[in-house]
N, C-alpha and C positions, 0 to 999 in steps of 0.2 A: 631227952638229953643223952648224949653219946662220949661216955668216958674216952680217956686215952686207954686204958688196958683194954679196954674189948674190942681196938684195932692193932690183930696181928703185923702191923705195918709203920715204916719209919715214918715219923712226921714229917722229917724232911722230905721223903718221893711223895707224901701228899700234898706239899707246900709245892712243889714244883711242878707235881704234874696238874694239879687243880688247884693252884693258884693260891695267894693265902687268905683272902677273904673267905674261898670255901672251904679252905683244910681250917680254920678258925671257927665255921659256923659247925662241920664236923662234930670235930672234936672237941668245944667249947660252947656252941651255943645251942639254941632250939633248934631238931629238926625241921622246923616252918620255914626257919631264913633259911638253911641250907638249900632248902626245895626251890624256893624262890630265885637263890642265886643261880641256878641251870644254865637260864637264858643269857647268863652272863661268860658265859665259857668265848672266848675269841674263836672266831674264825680263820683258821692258819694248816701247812700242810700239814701241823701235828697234832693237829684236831683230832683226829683217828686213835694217835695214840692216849691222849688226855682222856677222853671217851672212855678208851680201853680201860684205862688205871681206877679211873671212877668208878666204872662200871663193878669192878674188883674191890674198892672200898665200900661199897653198900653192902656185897654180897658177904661180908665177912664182920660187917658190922653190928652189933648187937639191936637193930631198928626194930620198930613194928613190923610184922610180916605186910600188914597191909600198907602202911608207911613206905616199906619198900619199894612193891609194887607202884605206886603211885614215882617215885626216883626214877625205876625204871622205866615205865613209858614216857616221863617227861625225856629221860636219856633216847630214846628211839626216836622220839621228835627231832631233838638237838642233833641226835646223830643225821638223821634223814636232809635237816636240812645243811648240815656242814658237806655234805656227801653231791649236795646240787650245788653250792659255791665251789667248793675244791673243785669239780666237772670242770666249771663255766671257765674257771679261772686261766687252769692247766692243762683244760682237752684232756686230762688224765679221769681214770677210774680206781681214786683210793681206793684203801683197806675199809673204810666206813662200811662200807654193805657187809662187808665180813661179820663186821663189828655188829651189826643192829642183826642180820642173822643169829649172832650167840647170843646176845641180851632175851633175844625171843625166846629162844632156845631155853634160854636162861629159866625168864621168868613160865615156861612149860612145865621145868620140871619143878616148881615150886608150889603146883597147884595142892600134891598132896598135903604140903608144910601149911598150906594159906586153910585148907577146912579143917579147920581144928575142932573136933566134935565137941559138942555143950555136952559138961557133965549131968544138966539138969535136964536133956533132949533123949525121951525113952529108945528102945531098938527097937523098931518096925520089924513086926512080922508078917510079912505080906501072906497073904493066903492063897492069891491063886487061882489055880485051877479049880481049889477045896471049894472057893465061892460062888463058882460058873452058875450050878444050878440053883443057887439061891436066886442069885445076880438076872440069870436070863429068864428064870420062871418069874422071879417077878415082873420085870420088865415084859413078859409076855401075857400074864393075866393083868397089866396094869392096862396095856396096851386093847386088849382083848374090853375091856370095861368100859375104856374112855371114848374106844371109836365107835365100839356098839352101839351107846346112845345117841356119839355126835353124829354119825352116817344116817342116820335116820330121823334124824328131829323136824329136818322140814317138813316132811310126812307128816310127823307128828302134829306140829303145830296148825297143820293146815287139814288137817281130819278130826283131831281130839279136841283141838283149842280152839278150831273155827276160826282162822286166822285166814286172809286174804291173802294171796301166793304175794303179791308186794310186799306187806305188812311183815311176813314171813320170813322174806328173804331178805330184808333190811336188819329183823332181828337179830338174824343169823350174824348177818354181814358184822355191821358193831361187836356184835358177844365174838365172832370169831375175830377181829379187829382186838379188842380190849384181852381176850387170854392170850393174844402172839405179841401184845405191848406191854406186855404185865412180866413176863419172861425177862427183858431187861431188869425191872425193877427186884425180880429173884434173883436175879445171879448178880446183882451189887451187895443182898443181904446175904446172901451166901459165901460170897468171898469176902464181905468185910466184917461180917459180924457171929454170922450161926455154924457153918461149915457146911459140906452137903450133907452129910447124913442126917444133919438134925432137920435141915430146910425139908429133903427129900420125904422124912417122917411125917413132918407136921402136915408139907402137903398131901402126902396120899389119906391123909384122913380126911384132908379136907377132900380132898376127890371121892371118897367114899360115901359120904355126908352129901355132897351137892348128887352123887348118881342117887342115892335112895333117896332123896326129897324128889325127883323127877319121878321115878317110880312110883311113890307115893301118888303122886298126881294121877297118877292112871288108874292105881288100886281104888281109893276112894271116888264114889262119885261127885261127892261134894268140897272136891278139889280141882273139878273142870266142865266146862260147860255141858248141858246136854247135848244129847248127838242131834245132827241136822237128817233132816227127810232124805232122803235117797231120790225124789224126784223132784223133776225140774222144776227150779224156781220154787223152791221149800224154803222155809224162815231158817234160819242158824242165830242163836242167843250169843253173842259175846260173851270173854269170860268177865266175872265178877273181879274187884281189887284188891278182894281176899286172895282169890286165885292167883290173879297174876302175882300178887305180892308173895306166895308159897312158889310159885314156879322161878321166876327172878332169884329167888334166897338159893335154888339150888344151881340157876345159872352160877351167883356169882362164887360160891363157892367150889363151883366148876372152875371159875376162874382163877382162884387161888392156889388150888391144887396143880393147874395148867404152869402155873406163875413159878414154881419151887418145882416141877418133876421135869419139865423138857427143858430146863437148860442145865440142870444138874444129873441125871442119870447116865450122860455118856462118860462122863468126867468122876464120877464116883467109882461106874463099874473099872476104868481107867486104873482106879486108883489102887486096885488091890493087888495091884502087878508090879513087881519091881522092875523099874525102868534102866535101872545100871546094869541089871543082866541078858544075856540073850535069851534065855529061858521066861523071862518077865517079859520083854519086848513083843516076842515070839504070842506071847499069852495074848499081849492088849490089840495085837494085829487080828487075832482069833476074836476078842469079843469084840470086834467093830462089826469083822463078818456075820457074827450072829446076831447084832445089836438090828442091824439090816434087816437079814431076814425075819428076824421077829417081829417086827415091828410091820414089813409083808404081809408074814404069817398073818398077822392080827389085823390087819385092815382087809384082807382074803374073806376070812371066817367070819368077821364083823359086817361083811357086805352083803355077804349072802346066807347063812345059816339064822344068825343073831335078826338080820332083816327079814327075812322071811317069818321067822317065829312072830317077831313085833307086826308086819302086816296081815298076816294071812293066819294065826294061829290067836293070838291076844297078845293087847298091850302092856299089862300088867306083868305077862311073864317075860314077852320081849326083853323092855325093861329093867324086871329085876336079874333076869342074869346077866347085864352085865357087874350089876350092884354087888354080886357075890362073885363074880370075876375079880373084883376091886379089891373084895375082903380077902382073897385067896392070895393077890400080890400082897396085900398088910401084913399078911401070917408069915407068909415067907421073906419078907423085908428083915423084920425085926426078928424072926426067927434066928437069922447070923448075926446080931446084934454084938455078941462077942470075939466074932471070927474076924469083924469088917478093921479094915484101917480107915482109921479117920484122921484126914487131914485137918491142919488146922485152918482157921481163916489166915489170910496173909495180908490183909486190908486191898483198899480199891486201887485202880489204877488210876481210874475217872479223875483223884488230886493229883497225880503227875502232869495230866494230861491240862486239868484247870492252871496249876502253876505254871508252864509254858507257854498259857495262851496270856496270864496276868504279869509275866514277865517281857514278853517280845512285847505287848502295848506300853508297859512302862517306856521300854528299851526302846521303841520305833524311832526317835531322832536320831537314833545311833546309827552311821554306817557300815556296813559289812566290811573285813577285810578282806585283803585281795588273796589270801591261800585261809580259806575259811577251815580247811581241814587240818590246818596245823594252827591257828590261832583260838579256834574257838576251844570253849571250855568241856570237858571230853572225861567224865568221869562215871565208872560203873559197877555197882554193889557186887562184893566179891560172891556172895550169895543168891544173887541174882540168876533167874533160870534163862531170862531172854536173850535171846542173841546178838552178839555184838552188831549193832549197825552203823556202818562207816556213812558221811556227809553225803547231801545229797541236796540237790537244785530245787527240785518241787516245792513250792510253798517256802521261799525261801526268807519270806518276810518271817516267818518263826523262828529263824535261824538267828536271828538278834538275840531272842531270850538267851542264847549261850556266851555273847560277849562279855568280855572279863574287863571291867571299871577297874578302878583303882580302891573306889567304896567296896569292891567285894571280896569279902573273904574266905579263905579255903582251910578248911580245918585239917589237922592233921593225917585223917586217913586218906586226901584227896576229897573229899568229896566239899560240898558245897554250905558254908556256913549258915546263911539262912537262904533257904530251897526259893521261899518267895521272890529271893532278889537275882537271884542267877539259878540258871536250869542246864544241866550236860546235854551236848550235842546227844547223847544217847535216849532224854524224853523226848528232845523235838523230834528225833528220828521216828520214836512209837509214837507220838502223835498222828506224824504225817503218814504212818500205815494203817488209823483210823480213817484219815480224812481221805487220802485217795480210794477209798475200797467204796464210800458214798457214791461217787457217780457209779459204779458198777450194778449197787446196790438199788439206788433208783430206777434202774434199765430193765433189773428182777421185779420190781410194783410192778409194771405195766405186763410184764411174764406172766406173772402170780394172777393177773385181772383174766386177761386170758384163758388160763387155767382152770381159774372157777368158775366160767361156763359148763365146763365141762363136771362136774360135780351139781352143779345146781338145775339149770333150764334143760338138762338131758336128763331131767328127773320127769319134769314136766312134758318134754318131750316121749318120753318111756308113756309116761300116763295117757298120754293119746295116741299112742301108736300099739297095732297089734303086737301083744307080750307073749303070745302063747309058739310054746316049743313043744310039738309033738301035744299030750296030754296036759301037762304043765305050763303054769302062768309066772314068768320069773318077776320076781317082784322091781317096783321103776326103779328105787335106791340100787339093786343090785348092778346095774348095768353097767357103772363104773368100774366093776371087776375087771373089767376087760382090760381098761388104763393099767391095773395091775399085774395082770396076768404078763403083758407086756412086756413090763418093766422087770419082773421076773427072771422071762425067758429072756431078753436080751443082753442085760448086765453081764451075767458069766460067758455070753457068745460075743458080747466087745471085750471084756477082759483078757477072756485066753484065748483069742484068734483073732478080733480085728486090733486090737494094742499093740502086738507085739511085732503085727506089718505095721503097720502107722510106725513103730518105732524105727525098724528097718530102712525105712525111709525118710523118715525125719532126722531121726537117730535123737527124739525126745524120748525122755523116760517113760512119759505117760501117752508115747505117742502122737497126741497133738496136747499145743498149750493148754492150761484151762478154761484163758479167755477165747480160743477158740472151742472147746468145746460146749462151755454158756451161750454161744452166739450161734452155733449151729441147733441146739434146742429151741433157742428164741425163733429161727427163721421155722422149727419144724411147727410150735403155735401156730404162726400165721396159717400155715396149710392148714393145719386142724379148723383153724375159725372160719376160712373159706370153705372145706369140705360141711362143715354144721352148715354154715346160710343155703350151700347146694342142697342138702337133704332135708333141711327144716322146710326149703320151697319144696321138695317133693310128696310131704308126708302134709303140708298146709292145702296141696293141690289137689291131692286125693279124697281129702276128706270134704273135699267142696263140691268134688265133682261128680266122684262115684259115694257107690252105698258106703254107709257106714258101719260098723261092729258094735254098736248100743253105746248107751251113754255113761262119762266118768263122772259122777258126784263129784258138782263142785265147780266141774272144770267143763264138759261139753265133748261135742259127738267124738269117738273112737275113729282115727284113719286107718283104712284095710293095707297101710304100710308096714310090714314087718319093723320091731321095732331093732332087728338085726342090723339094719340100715346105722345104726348109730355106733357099730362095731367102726368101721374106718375112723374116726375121726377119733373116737377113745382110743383105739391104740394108738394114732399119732399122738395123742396127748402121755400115753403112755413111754413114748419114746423120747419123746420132749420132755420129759422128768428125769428119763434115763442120762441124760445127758446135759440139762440146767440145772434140777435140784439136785442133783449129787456134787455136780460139777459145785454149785454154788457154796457147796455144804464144804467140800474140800479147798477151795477157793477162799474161804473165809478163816477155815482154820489154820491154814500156813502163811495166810499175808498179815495174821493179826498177830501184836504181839505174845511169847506164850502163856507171860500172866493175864493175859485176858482170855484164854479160850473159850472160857463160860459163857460170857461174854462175846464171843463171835457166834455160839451156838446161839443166843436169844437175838444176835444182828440178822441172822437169819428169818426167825421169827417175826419179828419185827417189821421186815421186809412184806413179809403174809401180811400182818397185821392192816398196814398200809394199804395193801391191795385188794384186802376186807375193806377198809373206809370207801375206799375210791370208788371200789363196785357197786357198794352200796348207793352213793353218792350219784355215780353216773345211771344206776335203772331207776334210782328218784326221778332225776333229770330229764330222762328219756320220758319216761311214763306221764310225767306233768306237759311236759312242751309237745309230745304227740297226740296228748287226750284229746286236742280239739283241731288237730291236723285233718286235712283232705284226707290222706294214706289212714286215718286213723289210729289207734291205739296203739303201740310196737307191743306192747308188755301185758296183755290185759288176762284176765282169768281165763278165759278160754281161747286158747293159743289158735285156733284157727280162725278168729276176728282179729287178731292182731295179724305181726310182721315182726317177728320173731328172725324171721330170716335179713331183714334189713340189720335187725341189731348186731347179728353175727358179723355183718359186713363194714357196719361203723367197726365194730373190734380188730376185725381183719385191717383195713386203713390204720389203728391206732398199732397195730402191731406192727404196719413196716417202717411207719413213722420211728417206733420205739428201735425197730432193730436198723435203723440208719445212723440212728443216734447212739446206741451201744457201737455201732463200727468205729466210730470215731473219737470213743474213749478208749475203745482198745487201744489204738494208735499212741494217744498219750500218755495211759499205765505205763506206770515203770515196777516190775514184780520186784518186790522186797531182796534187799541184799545179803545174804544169809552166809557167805564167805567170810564174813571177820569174824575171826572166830575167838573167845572170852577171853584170854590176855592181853587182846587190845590191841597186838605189836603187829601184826601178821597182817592186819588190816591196812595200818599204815605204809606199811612196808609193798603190800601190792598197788596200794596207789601211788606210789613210789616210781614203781615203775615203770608203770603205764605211762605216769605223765614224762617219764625221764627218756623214752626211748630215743626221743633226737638228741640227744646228749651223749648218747654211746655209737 
């Protein structure tokens, strides 16, 4: 309700300039009708001025700040569109754009007035830099814990547990599938219900729990089967269902820990930096770089130190250090316990996203109007972190959910009386920056299958090829190193020497787009997968034709091929992460909304996960429909009866298919519009222009 004394102003200049129905809803009735009456201002050359005087009556009016807000954008509408009639009518170019210029202006400098601090909301004291070494130590021995055991488990399984390299690598496949699909389901319970620290807590126990029941496995022997003969064609006893049923307990709590730490640790350590400062900014740019290379670090040492202990020294110790790696991140976790900021949960996004898809199907009879960016319904929490996103074509059948009935009503701050029945052009817009990022994300499964070739059957390959360097025998897990090492040394040699020509030339920030740089990793795969099938025939042909180097348990004769030979194809794999999974990683966090960042980090994940199923899926496949093939076996235990090198080459095929298909989603991405920026006015006001230019 808006008294007569709390407008500095004659009733009369508001009767005339704004007509009397609205100088009466003013100054007599609910701010609701006034809001409503807007669209009713006539169209005339003094449109500009009326504008003006209004614009002047809110501002001096005793309203809700957010009340306000909401007058004034509707004002920037009204104005925008009086400003293209006046044009058409007169070939002239009013005062209006002056005019929707200062209301912008306006509602700028209002921002401070509009966050009016909660007295019951405590003062953050961000810690900093004081948390780095908590933050990265643990991040580094958690890292150090997790990979140790996972880098080495097919080993495991297939020497301790008597598993068959199929049986094996299926396992893997699913358990690695189920901990990168478990990730979404943590970071919905982390931003809607527990927060990260408590999520982050609860799962590093569980990761500590799932690494020492593996351990255990090893320690005790009546936790895994006995050992098999060492020569050819010796019995091996499966494990018992007590066994498996101890080693599963510490899969899945492997899994839970997976589920709360990698979609919540970048976002925590994130969190202790204050983002309003340059000094805070400055900070969280710093822990990404380190987050990086810790996480390097730790796949580095976990591949070859931690692997070497667990094959070549014992299992048992292997094993448990990573277990005490684990407990070492615990101590220092909770160690800053009182230092840490913890955010609070802020709920999901996921019901935005549901109510947008339950409204445009109510809505679907409905027809679109013909200037959708000035009719649809356009409203956005003053509190809100996410960026203003102006209208947009894609997916335009959701664009209905924002049409304004006559059944729907708007409550007094703007925003939307009940959510279910009408939704702001501003969810359907985050929706539609989920829903396009899918085809990208799809393009990454068939990446990711790719990929784990080079992680898995180069394991297998190691194991039948000559390992020894000088005196020394590098262990077959280790050989992935190289993919790291790679990735290492190239990063900082594309960041500060080839980006900054790329930039030169392009004159992009990042040098080239992102979806060019995802798409030049995906073509570097394909090479990788045709250099494997080249070398897997040369290392299967040796060993057939000339002497061999004695026999591998399990598996069959050793090729006198250096297993150096697997160096080219790890580092292209190496370089093709340099440039897909980072690419993907950064890709994902700026096209998503930014209340979902968690959220993008586990889409990522996910993405893996998928590509775990598929892989699994597809050496099932392979394995069954070959077994009684002419060519024989492709997959079988001992890799020089099979055709191992055809498989590489089905992948190679599946990768250009893959990266034909990512070209021409590129084509149709449209990158998120990140120019309208949070008063809502700026936004209209450039698509104002754009569309007006033959008008002037």
């Amino acid at each position: 309700m808006v008294c007569w004394k709390s407008l500095r102003i004659s009733p009369w200049v508001v009767k005339k300039n704004c007509g009397s129905e609205l100088a009466r809803s003013l100054l007599e009735f609910s701010s609701e009708k006034a809001c409503s009456l807007w669209l009713g201002l006539k169209v005339s050359r003094a449109g500009s001025a009326r504008l003006e005087m209004c614009t002047q009556i809110i501002q001096i009016s005793d309203l809700d700040v957010q009340f306000k807000k909401a007058l004034l954008i509707k004002l920037i509408i009204k104005g925008v569109y009086i400003y293209k009639q006046i044009s058409q009518l007169t070939n002239t170019k009013p005062t209006s754009i002056t005019l929707i210029h200062r209301v912008a202006s306006t509602m700028e400098n209002q921002k401070d007035e509009q966050r009016v601090p909660d007295d019951n909301e405590p003062q953050l004291n961000y810690p900093g830099v004081k948390s780095m070494p908590l933050i990265i130590g643990n991040e580094t021995f958690e890292k150090l814990g997790a990979i140790g055991t996972l880098s080495n488990l097919l080993v495991y399984l297939t020497t301790v547990f008597n598993m068959k390299s199929i049986t094996a690598t299926t396992l893997l496949n699913i358990f690695n599938g189920t901990t990168n699909f478990s990730t979404l389901i943590g970071a919905y319970l982390c931003d809607t219900y527990f927060g990260r620290y408590k999520t982050l807590g609860f799962a590093s126990i569980a990761s500590f729990a799932g690494l020492l029941l593996i351990d255990l496995t090893a320690v005790f022997k009546g936790l895994h089967p006995p050992e098999c003969g060492k020569k050819e064609g010796s019995h091996c006893t499966s494990a018992t269902p007590a066994q498996w049923l101890f080693l599963l307990t510490g899969f899945a709590l492997l899994i839970i820990g997976a589920a709360g730490i990698r979609p919540c640790n970048l976002a925590f350590g994130a969190d202790q930096f204050n983002p309003n400062t340059e000094s805070g900014k400055r900070g969280i740019n710093s822990f990404f770089n380190w987050y990086f290379f810790t996480l390097t670090f730790a796949q580095m040492v976990s591949v070859t130190l931690v692997v070497y202990v667990q094959s070549d020294v014992s299992w048992p110790i292997g094993l448990g250090i990573p277990a005490i790696f684990m407990f070492i991140s615990l101590v220092l976790f909770f160690g800053g316990t009182k230092m840490y900021v913890k955010v609070k949960p802020q709920g999901s996004p996921f019901t935005s996203m549901a109510r947008v898809v339950v409204v445009a199907v109510k809505k679907r009879r409905l027809k679109l109007p013909q200037q959708p960016w000035l009719s649809l319904f356009n409203y956005r929490p003053l509190k809100s972190i996410n960026s203003a996103l102006p209208h947009s074509n894609q997916f335009s059948f959701l664009n209905k959910a924002a049409i304004i009935t006559p059944e729907d009503k708007i409550n007094p701050d703007g925003s939307a009386s009940d959510p279910w029945k009408l939704c702001s052009i501003q969810q359907v817009e985050e929706l539609k920056c989920v829903l396009k990022v899918v085809p990208v994300w799809a393009a990454a499964i068939t990446y990711s299958i790719a990929m784990a070739q080079q992680t898995q059957y180069v394991v297998f390959q190691a194991l039948q090829s000559n390992r020894k360097l000088f005196n020394f025998q590098i262990p077959a897990a280790s050989y992935t190193v190289f993919t790291m090492i790679t990735l290492v040394i190239f990063v900082p040699i594309y960041d500060r020497i080839i980006v900054p020509q790329l930039r030169r030339m392009t004159g992009k920030e990042g040098g080239i787009s992102l979806l060019q740089r995802i798409g030049f990793g995906i073509s570097l795969t394909v090479l990788a997968s045709l250099v494997s099938a080249l070398v897997e025939g040369k290392r299967r042909n040796l060993a057939l034709t000339k002497p061999t180097l004695g026999y591998e348990p399990h598996r069959g004769e050793i090729s006198s091929m250096s297993a150096l030979w697997l160096v080219p194809q790890l580092s292209l794999a190496g370089f093709a992460e340099s440039f897909t999974s980072i690419g993907l990683v950064e890709f994902y966090y700026k096209q998503f909304p930014e209340n979902m960042r968690s959220v993008a980090g586990a889409f990522f994940f996910c993405g893996m996960a998928a590509s775990s199923y598929l892989n699994g899926f597809l050496v099932m496949i392979i394995h069954r429909t070959t077994e009684g093939a002419a060519t024989g076996n492709w997959l079988p235990e001992d890799l020089n009866k099979g055709r191992l090198d055809y498989f590489y080459f089905l992948i190679t095929t599946i990768g250009i298919l893959n990266l034909g298909y990512f070209l021409v989603i590129s084509r149709w991405y449209r990158y998120k519009d990140t120019s309208a920026v949070h008063n809502g006015g700026a936004a209209i006001l450039e698509m104002e222009k754009k569309s007006d230019k033959s008008l002037v």
